[in-house]
C-alpha positions in Angstrom: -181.2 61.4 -23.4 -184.9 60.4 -23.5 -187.4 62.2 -21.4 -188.8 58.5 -20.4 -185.9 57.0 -18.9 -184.4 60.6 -17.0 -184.5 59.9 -13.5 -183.0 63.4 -12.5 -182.0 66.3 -13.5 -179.0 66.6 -16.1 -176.7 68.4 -18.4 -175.4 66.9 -21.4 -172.9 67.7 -23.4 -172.7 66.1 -27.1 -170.3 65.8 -29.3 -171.3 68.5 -32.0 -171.0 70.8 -29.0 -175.1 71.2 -28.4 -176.3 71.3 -24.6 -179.1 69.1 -23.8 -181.0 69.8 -20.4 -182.8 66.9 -19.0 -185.4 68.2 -16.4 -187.6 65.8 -13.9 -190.4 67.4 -12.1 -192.4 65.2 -9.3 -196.3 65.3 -10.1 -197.8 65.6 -6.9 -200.7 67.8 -7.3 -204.2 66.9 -9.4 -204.3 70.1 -11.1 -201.2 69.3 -13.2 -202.1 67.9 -16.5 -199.0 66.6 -18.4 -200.5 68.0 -21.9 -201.3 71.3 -20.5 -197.4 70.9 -19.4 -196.0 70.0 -22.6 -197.9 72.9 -24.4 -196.3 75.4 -22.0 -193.1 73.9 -22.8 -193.6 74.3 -26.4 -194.7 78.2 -25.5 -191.9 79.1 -24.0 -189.3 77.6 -26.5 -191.6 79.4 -28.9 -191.3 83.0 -27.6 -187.2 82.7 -26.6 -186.8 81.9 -30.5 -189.0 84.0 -31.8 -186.6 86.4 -29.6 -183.9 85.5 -30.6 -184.5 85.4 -34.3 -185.4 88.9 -33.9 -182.5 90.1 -32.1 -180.3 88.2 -34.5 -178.2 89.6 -37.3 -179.0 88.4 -41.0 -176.2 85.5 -40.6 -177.1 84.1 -37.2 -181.2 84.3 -38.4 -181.3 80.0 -39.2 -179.2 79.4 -36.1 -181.7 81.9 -34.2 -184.8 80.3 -35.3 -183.9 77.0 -33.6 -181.4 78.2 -30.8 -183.6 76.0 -28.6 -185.5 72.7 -30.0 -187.6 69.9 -27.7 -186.1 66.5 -28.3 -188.8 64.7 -25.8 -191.5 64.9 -23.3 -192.8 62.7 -21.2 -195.8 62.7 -18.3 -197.2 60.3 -16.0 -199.1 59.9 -12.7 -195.7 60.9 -10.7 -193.3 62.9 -12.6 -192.9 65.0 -16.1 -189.5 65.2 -17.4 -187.9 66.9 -20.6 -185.2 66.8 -23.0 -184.1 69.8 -24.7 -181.3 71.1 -27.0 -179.8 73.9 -26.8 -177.5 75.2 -30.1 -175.1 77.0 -27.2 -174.0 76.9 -23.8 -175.3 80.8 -23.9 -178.8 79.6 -25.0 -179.0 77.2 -22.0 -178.1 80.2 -20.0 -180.6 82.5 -21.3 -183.3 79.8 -21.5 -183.0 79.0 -17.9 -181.5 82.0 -15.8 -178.4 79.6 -15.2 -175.0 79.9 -13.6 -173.2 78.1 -16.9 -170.2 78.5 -19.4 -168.1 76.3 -21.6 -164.4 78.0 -21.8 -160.9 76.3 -23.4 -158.1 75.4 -21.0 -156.3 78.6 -22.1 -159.7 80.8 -21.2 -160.2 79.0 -17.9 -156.6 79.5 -16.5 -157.8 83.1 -16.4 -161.0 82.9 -14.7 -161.3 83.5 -11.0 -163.6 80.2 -10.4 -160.5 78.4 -11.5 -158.4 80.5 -10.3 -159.7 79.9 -6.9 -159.5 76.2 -6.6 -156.6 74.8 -5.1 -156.5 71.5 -6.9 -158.9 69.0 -9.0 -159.7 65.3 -9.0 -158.5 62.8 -11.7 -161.5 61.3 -13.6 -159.5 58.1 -13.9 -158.4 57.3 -10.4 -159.7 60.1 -8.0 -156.5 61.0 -7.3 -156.0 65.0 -6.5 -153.6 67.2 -9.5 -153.0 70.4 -9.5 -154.7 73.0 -11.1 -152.5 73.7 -13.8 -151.9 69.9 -14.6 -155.7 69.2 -15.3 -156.2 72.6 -17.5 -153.2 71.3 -19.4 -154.9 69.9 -22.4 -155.2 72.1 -25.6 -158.1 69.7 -27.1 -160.3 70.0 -23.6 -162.8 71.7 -22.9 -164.0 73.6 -19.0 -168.1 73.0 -18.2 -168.6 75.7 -15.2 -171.9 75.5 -13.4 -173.2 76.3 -10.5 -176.9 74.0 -9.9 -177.3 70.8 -8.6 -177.5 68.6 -11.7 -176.1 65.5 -13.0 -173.5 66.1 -15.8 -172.8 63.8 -18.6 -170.6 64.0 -21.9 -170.1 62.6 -25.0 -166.8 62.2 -24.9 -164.4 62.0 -21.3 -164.5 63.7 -17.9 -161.1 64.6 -17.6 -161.0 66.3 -14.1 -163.4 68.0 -11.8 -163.8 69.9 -8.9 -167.0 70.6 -6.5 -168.6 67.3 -8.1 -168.4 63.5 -7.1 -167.4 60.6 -10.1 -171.5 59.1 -10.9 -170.2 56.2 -13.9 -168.0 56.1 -16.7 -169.2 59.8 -18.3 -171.1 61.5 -15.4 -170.0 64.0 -12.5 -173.0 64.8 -10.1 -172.2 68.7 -8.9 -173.1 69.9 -5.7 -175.2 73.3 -6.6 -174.0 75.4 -3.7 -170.1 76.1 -5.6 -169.9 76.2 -8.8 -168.4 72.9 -10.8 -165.9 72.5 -13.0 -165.7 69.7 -15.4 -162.7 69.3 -17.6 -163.8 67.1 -20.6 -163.0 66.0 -24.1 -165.5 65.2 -26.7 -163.3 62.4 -28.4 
């Protein structure tokens, strides 16, 4: 994802297992300055590293120090948008005061969210499976979230629930339930 070409916001899901978060903000106001922005931005990843170093045992302090990085900005006349990477699910999370986890198949059989849902949607031809069908595959992973964001994967949507098909790797979820997205990153 480039911060440029983002058109709305979006969750992405790579294949080394890092969580990008595209975010798009209209610029409707004069007293918005992109740069000023941008250098917020960078404060903020600052200080929740910087925490998180510090909080971190003495193996974890190289993955603590760059738990969150900025992969693009961008600002014009209408909108500022940016990309940023996120080393886990739990970062993304903290980072944002979000509704988000990443589980196996095994691990979401056992959560209520799942639990709850009486069936899910086929990626491949929309068709409804049941719930025990679609958690079924020991290489898959289960994205829960609950925000209205487009979701997209380096790999393939598998199933999902509380979210409508976008293109070939993209769910969009709805916000007010949460989503789940069962993917592979093959």
């Amino acid at each position: 994802m480039n911060a440029k070409n983002i058109t709305q916001n979006t969750i992405g899901v790579k294949k080394n297992h890092v969580i990008q978060s595209a975010v798009v903000e209209k610029l409707d106001e004069e007293y918005y300055q992109g740069d000023e922005l941008e250098d917020f931005i960078d404060e903020q990843i600052k200080d929740y590293n910087t925490k998180k170093l510090k909080n971190s045992t003495s193996n974890d302090k190289e993955k603590a120090a760059h738990a969150i990085t900025k992969q693009s900005f961008y600002a014009n006349a209408e909108k500022a948008s940016v990309v940023i990477n996120y080393k886990t699910i739990e970062d993304y999370v903290d980072f944002n005061q979000a509704e988000a986890k990443i589980l196996t198949c095994q691990e979401a059989l056992k959560d209520s969210i799942v639990q709850a849902l009486p069936s899910m949607i086929s990626f491949a031809d929309t068709k409804e499976v049941t719930t025990e069908s679609a958690f079924g595959h020991d290489a898959a992973y289960v994205l829960i979230v609950k925000e209205p964001v487009k979701i997209k994967v380096e790999g393939s949507i598998l199933y999902y629930a509380n979210a409508s098909k976008e293109d070939k790797n993209s769910v969009q979820t709805v916000g007010d339930k949460e989503a789940v997205i069962v993917y592979t990153l093959k």
